[in-house]
N, C-alpha and C positions, 0 to 999 in steps of 0.2 A: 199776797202771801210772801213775808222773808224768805228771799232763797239761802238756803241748806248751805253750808261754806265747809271744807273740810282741808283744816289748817295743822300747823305743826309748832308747840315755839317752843325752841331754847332755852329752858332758865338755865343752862350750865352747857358749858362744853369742858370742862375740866377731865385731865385723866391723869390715874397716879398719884399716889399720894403727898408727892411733896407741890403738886400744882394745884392741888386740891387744899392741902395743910397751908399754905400761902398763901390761898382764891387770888393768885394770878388770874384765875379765870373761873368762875363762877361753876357751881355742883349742884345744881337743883334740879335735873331733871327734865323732862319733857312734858308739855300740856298737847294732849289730844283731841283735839276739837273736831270731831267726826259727824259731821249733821247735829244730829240732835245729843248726842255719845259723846261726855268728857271724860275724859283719863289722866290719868296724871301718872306717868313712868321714870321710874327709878328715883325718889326723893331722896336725893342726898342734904348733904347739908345745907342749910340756906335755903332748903325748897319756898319752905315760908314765906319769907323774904323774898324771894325771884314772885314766888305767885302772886303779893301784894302789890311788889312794886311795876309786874305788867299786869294789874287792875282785875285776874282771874278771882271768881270767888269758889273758894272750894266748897262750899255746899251745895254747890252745882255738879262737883264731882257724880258721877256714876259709879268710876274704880277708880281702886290704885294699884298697881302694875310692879312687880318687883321681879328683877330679873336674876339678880342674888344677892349674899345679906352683905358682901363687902361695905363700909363704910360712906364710899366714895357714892355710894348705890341706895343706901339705907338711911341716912345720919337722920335724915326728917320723916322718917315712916310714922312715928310713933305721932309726934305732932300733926301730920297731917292726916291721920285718921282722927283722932279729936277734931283738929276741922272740917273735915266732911260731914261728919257728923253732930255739927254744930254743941261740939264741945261734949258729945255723948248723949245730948239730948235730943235725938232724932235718930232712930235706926238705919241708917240706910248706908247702900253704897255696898260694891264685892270688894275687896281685898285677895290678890292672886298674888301666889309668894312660893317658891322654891319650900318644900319639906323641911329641909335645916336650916330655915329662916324661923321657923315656929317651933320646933323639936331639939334640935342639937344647938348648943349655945344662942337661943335665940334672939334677935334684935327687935322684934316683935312682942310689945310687954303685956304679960298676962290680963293682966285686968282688961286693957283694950277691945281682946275680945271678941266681947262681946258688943262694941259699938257698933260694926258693919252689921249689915242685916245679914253677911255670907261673909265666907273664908272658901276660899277654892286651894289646894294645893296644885301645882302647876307639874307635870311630868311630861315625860319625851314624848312625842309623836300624839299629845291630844290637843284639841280643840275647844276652845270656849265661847262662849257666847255674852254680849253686853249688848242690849237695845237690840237695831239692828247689822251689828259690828260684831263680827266674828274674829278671832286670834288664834293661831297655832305655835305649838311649841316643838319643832320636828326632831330634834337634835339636842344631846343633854353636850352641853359647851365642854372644852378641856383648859378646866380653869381650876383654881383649888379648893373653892366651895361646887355647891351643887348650882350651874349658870344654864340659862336657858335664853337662845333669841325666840325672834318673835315675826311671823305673819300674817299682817291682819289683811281682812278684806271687808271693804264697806260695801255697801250698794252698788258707789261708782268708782273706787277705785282698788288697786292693791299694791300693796307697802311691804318690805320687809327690814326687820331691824337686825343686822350683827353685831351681838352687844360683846363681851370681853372674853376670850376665848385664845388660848394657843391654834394657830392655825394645822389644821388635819385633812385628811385626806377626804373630797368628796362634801369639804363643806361646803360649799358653793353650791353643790348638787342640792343642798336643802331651803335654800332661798330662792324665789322668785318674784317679778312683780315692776312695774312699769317705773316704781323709786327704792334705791337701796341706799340705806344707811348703816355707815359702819362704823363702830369703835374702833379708831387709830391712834395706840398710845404710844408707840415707837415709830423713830425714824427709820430705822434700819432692821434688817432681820439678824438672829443670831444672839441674842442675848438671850440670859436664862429665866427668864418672864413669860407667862402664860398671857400672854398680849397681842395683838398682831400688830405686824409692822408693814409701814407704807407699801415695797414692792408686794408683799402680799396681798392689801388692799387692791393694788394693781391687778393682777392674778384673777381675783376673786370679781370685780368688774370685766373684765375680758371675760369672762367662763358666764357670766350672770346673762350679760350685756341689758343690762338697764336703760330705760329713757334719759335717765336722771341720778345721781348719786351725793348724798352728802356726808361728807366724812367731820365726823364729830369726838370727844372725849380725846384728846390731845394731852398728852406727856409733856415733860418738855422736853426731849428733842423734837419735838412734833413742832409746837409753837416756839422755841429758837427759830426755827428752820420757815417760819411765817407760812402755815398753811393753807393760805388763801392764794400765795403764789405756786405751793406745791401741787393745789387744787389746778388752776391754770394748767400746770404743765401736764399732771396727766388729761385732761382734757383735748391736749392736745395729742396724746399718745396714742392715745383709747379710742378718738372721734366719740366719747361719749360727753353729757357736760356732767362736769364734777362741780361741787359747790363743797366748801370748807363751811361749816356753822360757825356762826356767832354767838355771844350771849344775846338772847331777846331776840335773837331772827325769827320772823314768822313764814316757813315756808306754806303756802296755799296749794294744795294736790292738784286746784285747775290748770296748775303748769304743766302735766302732765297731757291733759288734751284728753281725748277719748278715744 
């Protein structure tokens, strides 16, 4: 019997738009490889492309995972539910999307649809179900569309995602879980961006205390600033380990231990 693997890869670490507008650094997203459960989260631009060129095939997808309709976030949704759906010709697969991703100026195109076999809209404080992989959505994010993180729990592990959000009071209090990943598009705090910035990141790690943390979605002051050595330094602050993502990093959850 294949033992079950439950992985993580990077098609993008980009954050912001001008590092995105540039693909200094890659926006496609995340593939979730959870036992038997693929996901595919936050297709930005190039998701496509990131999925072919690390040999994923999307009609293997299960879902697609949108956390909100930003661009940065969305560029590839449309084409990537044609591919899961092997071009429309096969029902299947959920699609889980923020309300004003489908309603209010939508990025999600009508006819589409009707390709997934389900559309789930995503709201504060519920839960869903894919295979046997569950995801919560505790907290509606303070960001300028409608943003939602995310905490999943598999069989054997639990993960949470801090996806693009102004930092607030008590967020930390909404995440839990043995690996925390967070969108870090700022270097600094203080600018007028609904984003968090690195000492905050800091903050939010100390209050969580994680086994494991990796900080992804990088601005450029993020990646000026080379955040695999930023990663370094609070590892050493924290005593937790930080890890900066890459494009195409495949983290494996057995790092995590039991």
């Amino acid at each position: 019997m294949t033992e079950l693997r439950d992985t993580i890869t990077f098609l993008g670490t980009a954050g912001a738009r001008f590092v995105v507008a540039r693909q200094f650094l890659a926006s496609g997203g995340a593939w979730l490889n959870l036992g038997n459960t693929q996901m595919l989260l936050d297709p930005g631009p190039g998701s496509l492309v990131q999925v072919a060129k690390r040999k994923f095939d999307p009609i293997k997808l299960d879902a697609i995972i949108l956390s909100h309709k930003h661009l940065d976030h969305s560029g590839d949704i449309n084409i990537m539910i044609e591919a899961m759906t092997d071009g429309g010709t096969k029902k299947r697969g959920t699609v889980f999307a923020p309300s004003d991703a489908l309603d209010q100026d939508p990025v999600i195109l009508s006819y589409l649809r009707s390709y997934p076999q389900n559309i789930q809209v995503l709201n504060e404080g519920m839960s869903y179900m894919i295979n046997d992989v569950s995801f919560r959505t505790p907290v509606r994010h303070k960001h300028p569309v409608e943003t939602y993180g995310f905490v999943f729990q598999t069989p054997r592990y639990t993960f949470s995602w801090i996806t693009d959000t102004r930092y607030f009071e008590d967020l930390a209090g909404h995440y839990a879980g043995d690996l925390l990943i967070i969108n870090v598009v700022r270097l600094k705090a203080g600018a007028p961006l609904d984003h968090l910035s690195l000492p905050e990141a800091k903050d939010i790690i100390e209050e969580i205390k994680p086994k494991i943390v990796i900080l992804t979605h990088f601005g450029m002051t993020m990646w000026r600033a080379k955040p695999w050595e930023l990663a370094r330094e609070l590892s050493e602050e924290t005593g937790i380990q930080v890890i900066a993502a890459r494009d195409g990093m495949r983290f494996d959850l057995a790092q995590l231990g039991t």
